[in-house]
N, C-alpha and C positions, 0 to 999 in steps of 0.2 A: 264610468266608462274608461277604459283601459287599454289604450295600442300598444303593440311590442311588434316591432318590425324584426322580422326572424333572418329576410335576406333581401339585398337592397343594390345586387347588383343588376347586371343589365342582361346580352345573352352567357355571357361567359362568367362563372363564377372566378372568385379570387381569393387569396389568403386572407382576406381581410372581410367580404362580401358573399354572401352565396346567394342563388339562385332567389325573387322575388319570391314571398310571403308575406305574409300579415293577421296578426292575431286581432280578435276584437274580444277581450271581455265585457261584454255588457248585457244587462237585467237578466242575470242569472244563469246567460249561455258562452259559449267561447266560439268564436264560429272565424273562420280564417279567407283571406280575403289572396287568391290565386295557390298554386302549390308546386312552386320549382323543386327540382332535385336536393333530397338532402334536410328536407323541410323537418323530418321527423327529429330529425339529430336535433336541429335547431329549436324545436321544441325541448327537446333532453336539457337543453341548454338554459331554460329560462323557466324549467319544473313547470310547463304544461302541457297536463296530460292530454293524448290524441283520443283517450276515450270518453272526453266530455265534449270533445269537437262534433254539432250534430248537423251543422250546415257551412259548406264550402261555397263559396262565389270564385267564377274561375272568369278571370277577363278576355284570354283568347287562347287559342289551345297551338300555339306554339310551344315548344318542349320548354323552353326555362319558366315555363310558365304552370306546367301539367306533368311534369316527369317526377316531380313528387308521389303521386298517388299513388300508382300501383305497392308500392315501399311503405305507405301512408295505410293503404285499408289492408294489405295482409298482416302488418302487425297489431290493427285494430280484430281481427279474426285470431291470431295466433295469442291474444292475453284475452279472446272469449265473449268479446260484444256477440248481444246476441239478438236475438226477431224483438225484444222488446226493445232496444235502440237501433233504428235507424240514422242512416247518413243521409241526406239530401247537397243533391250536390245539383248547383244552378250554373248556366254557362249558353254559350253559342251553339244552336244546329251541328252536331257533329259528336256530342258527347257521347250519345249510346254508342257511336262508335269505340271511342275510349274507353269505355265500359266494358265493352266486346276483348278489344285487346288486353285491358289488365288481367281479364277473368279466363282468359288461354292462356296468361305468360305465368311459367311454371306449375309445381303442385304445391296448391292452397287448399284450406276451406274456409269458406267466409259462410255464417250460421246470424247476418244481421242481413236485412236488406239496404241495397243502396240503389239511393232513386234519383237516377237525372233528370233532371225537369231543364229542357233545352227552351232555351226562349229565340223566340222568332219573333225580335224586332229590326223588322226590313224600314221603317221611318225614321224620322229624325222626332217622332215625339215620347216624353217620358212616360214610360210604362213601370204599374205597381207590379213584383214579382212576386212580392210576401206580406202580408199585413195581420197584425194581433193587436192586443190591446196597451202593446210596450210600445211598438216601434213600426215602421215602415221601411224595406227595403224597395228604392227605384232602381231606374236603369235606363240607358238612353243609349245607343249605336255612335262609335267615335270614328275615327278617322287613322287606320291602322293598315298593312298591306296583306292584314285579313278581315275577319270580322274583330270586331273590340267589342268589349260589352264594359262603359265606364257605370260604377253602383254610385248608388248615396245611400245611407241609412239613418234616418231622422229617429228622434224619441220623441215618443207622445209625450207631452209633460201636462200634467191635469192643474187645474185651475189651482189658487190658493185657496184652501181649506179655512172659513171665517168661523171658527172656533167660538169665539164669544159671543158672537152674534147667531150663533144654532144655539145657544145656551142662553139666549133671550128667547129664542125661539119656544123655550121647552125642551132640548134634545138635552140627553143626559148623554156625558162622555161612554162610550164604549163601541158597540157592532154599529148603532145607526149611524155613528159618525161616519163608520166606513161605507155605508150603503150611501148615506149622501154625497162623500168625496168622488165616490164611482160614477155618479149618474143618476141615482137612482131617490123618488120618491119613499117617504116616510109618513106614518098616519101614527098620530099623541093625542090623546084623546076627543077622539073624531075630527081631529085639524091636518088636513095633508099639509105637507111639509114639503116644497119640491129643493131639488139640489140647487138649482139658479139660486136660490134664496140664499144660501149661506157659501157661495161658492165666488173669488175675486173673479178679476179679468181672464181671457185664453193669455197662456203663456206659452214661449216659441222653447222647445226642447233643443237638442245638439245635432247636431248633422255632421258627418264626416262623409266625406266624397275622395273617392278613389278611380284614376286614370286609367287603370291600365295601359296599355302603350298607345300611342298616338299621336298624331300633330293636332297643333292647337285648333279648334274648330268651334261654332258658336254652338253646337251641341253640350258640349262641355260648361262653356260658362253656364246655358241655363240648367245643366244639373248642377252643377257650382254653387249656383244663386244662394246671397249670405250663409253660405256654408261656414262650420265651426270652426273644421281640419277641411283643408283641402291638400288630399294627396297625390303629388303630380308628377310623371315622368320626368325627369332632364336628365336623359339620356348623353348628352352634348354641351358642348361650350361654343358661345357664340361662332369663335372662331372656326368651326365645323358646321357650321349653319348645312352648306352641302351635303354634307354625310346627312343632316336629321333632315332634312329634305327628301332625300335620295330614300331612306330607310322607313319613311311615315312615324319617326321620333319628333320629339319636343328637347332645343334647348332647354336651360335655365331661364333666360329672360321672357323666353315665348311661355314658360309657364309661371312667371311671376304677373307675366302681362293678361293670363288666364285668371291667377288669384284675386290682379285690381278690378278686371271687369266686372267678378264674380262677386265684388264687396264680400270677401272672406276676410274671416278673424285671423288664423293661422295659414302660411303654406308650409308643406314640409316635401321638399325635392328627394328622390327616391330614383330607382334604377340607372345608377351611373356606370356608364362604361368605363370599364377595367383602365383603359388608353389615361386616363388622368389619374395622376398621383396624388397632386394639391387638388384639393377637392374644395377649399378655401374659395379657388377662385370662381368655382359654382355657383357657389354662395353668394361672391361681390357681384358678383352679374345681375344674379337674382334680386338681390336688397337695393340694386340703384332702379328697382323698376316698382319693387313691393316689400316693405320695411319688415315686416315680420313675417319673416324666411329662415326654414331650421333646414336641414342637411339630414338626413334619417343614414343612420349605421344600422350594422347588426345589433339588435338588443337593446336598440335605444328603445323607451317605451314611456310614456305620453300619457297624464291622466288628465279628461275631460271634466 
C-alpha cells in the first residue's frame, strides 16, 4: 500500500500546497481519496496516471474539495476511457447534482460511465460502502459545517499459509495450496482436507483513515479505532482554537488527541491553512500530545 498526498492544503491553495487529494495505491487499484482543483496536474507530477483511477471517495462537496473533477473526467474522455472502464465515485447526498453540472460545463464527450453512489448516512454509526475479497471501504458522518463523509479502508489479510503441515497432510505444492489459502476444501485420495487445517491464526491487515474536514468528534475515534495511518485535518494552531471552532476545523493537538484515543500507529496532519508559514510548529503541538506525528506536503508519499 502506497499514499502520495497530491495537495495538503486547506481552502486556499498556495505555492507550495494545492487543493486536498490523496492517492492510494493498493491491491492492484489506484483509487484517490477527495479531488481539489488542480488534482490532475498533481498527478502529472508523481507519473500517476488518471486512467487507472477507478474509484474516488469525496469527503464533502465543498469546492477545494470537488473542483478537481470536472478537469479530472474530461481529460479521462479526451485520451479515450471507454464503457469498459467505469469511474465510481462515492460521496455525500448532492453528488448527482455535481454530475449534472460537470456534464453541461462546456463541449466534451465522455464514452465511459460515471457512477455516483451518494451515501446517506444520517447516524453516527459505521456503514460498509464497498467490500471484496481485498479490502473494506467504511464511512461514518463527522462533524463539518456540511455533511462530512470521514472513510477508513482496511485490508483483508488471510491467515498464515502452514505449508509443511498441508504437505504432512498429503497436499502437493501448487493450485491446492492456493484453493486452501482462499478458503476453500480439498479431497487426496478420498480424505477432505479442509483450510482451517493447514491455515495459522486470523491476522489484522492495514487500515488507513482519513478525515476530511471536521472537529474532533467521538465518531471519528471509533472509525480511527487501532487504525495504521490515521489521516487527520489541522487546519489550525492551537493558538486559533477560535477560528477551528468558528469554522467546524480541527487543530493540530485536537487531532493528535483523536490519534491517542483512537490507539493509532501513525498520525499524519494534512490541510493546513496557508496563514502559517512554520509549519514545524503544527507539528510541536501535535507530538506533545501523540509522539508519532508526520506533517504531509505535496508529494510526500508513505509506504504501508
Amino acid at each position: 500500500m502506497e499514499i502520495t498526498f497530491l495537495g495538503t492544503s486547506s481552502a486556499v491553495p498556495s505555492k507550495y500546497r494545492n487543493h486536498p487529494s490523496i492517492a492510494l495505491k493498493a491491491f492492484g487499484e489506484i483509487m484517490l481519496f477527495d479531488c481539489g482543483e488542480g488534482t490532475q496536474r498533481q498527478l502529472a507530477n508523481v507519473k500517476i496516471s488518471p486512467m487507472k483511477i477507478d474509484k474516488i471517495f469525496i469527503t464533502h462537496l465543498h469546492g477545494d474539495h470537488i473542483l478537481g473533477l470536472p478537469g479530472l473526467i474530461q481529460s479521462m474522455g479526451f485520451r479515450g476511457r471507454d464503457s469498459q472502464n467505469p469511474l465510481h465515485i462515492y460521496g455525500p447526498v448532492g453528488l448527482e447534482k455535481v454530475k449534472e453540472s460537470i456534464f453541461n460545463m462546456g463541449h466534451f464527450t465522455i464514452d465511459f460511465p460515471v457512477i455516483m453512489h451518494e451515501i446517506n448516512n444520517s447516524g453516527d454509526e459505521i456503514s460498509i460502502i464497498f467490500e471484496n475479497d481485498d479490502y473494506i471501504v467504511e464511512c461514518i458522518k463527522t462533524h463539518h459545517n456540511v455533511v462530512n463523509l470521514s472513510y477508513s479502508i482496511y485490508e483483508k489479510k488471510k491467515p498464515r499459509f502452514l505449508r509443511e503441515k498441508a504437505i504432512e497432510l498429503g497436499v502437493k505444492p501448487g493450485p491446492d495450496f492456493g484453493k486452501l489459502h482462499n478458503g476453500h476444501s480439498i479431497e487426496i485420495d478420498g480424505k477432505i482436507i479442509k483450510s482451517e487445517e493447514v491455515l495459522g491464526p486470523p491476522r489484522s491487515g492495514s487500515k488507513i483513515v482519513y478525515s476530511g474536514d471536521t472537529i474532533p468528534c467521538e465518531e471519528m475515534i471509533n472509525l480511527a479505532k487501532n487504525a495504521t495511518v490515521l489521516i487527520h485535518e489541522a487546519t489550525y494552531k492551537n493558538l486559533d482554537f477560535d477560528k477551528a471552532l468558528n469554522n467546524f476545523h480541527s487543530t493540530a493537538s485536537q487531532s493528535a488527541g483523536i490519534a491517542k484515543e483512537a490507539n493509532v500507529d501513525l498520525l499524519i496532519l494534512t490541510h493546513i491553512s496557508t496563514r502559517y508559514t512554520n509549519i514545524d510548529d503544527l507539528k510541536e503541538e501535535a507530538l506533545n500530545i501523540f509522539e508519532n506525528t508526520k506533517v504531509a506536503y505535496d508529494f510526500r508519499t508513505l509506504e504501508i
